[in-house]
Each structure stands twice: as C-alpha cells, then as structure tokens.
C-alpha positions as CSV (number, residue, x, y, z in Angstrom):
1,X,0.0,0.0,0.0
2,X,1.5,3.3,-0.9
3,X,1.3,6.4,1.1
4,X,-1.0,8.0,-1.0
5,X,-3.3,5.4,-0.5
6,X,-3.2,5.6,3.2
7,X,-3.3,9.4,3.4
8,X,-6.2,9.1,0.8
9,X,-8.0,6.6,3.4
10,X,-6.9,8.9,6.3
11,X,-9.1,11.4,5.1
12,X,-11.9,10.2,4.1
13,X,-12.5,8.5,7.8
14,X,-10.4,11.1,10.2
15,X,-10.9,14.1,8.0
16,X,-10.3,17.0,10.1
17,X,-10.7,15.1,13.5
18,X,-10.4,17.4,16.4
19,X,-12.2,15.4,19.3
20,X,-11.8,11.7,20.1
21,X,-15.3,11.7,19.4
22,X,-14.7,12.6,16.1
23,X,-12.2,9.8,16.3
24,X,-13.7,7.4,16.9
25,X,-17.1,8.0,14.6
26,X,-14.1,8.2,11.8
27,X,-12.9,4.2,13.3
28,X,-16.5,3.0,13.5
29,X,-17.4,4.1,9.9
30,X,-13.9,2.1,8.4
31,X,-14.6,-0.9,10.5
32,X,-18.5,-0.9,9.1
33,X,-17.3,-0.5,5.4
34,X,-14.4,-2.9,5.9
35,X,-16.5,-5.6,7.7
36,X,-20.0,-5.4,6.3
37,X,-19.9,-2.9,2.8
38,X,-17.4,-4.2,1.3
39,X,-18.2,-7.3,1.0
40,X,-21.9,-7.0,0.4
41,X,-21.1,-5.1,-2.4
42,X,-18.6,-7.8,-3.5
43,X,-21.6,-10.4,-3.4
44,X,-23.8,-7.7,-5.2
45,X,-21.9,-7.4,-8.0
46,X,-21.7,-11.4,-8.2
47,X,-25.3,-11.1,-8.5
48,X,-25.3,-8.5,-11.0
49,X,-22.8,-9.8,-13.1
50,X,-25.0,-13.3,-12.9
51,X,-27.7,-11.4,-14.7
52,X,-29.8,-10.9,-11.6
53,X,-31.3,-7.2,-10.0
54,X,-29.9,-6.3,-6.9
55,X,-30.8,-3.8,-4.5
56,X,-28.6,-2.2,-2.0
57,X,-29.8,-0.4,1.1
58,X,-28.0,1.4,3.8
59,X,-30.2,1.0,7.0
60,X,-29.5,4.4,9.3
61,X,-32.6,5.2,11.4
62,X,-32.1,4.6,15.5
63,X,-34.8,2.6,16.6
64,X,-36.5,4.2,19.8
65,X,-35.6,0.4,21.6
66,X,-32.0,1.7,21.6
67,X,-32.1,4.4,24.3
68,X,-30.4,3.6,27.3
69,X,-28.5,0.7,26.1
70,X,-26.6,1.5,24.1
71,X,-24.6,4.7,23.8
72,X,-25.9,7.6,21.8
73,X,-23.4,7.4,19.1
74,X,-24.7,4.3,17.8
75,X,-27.0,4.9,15.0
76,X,-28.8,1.7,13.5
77,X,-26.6,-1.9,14.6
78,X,-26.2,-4.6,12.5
79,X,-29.6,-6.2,12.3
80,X,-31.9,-3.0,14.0
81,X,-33.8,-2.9,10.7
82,X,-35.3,-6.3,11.4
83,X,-37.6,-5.2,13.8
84,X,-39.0,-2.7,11.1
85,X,-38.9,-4.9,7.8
86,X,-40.8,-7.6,9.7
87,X,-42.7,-5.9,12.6
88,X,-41.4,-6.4,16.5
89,X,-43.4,-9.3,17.1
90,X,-41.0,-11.7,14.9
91,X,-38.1,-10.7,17.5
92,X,-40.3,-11.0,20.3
93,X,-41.4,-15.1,19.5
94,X,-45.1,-14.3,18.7
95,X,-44.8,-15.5,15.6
C-alpha cells in the first residue's frame, strides 16, 4: 500500500478530527465499510454480473428500543432494521 493510498484513506475516515469523538465516529465508519460494505457489495456485484437485479440499502434510522442501552453514538446496529422490515413481534417469538 502506498502512502498516498493511506493518506487518501486517512481522510476520508479522520478528515479533520479534532475530538476523540470525532475519532472514533471516523474508526467506526472504516470498520463498518471494511466488515460489512465491502463485501456485500462484492456479493452484489456477483449477482449482477450473474444477470440478476440487486438492490442495495444502507439502514440508518435509530430505533426508539436503543435508548439507554446503548450509547448515543450508535445509530442503527447490525440487524436493527429487522424489527421494522418484519414488525417487533417476529423478535419478540409471537410469531
């Protein structure tokens, strides 16, 4: 990896990061992209290429459950839009 590669990656997550708030909200959105966008993109393009549609959504809306446990910088977790495709009695067993 070359340096300008880094100092190009550097900026789009740290930007002009003043606060270790800042920080880490740079850290979180890396790790996300590495971990979860990346590769769904990778399998989306699979798809694609295979001759199939494919949409691609980016879930961001902080369910109401969230407050209080967990900290206020955490917008939508991995998996928070299930409650809302498929209503809150699925994760509750009422099915």
């Amino acid at each position: 990896i070359t340096s300008e590669v880094v100092d190009t990656v550097y900026k789009e997550y740290m930007g002009d990061a003043e606060s270790p708030a800042q920080v880490r909200d740079g850290l979180l959105d890396a790790m996300g992209d590495v971990y979860f966008v990346v590769s769904a993109l990778e399998v989306a393009r699979y798809h694609r290429d295979a001759g199939n549609p494919v949409y691609f959504y980016e879930f961001q809306h902080r369910p109401s459950s969230m407050d209080g446990v967990v900290p206020e910088f955490v917008k939508a977790d991995h998996g928070a839009e299930i409650a809302f495709v498929f209503g809150k009695p699925f994760l509750a067993g009422d099915v």
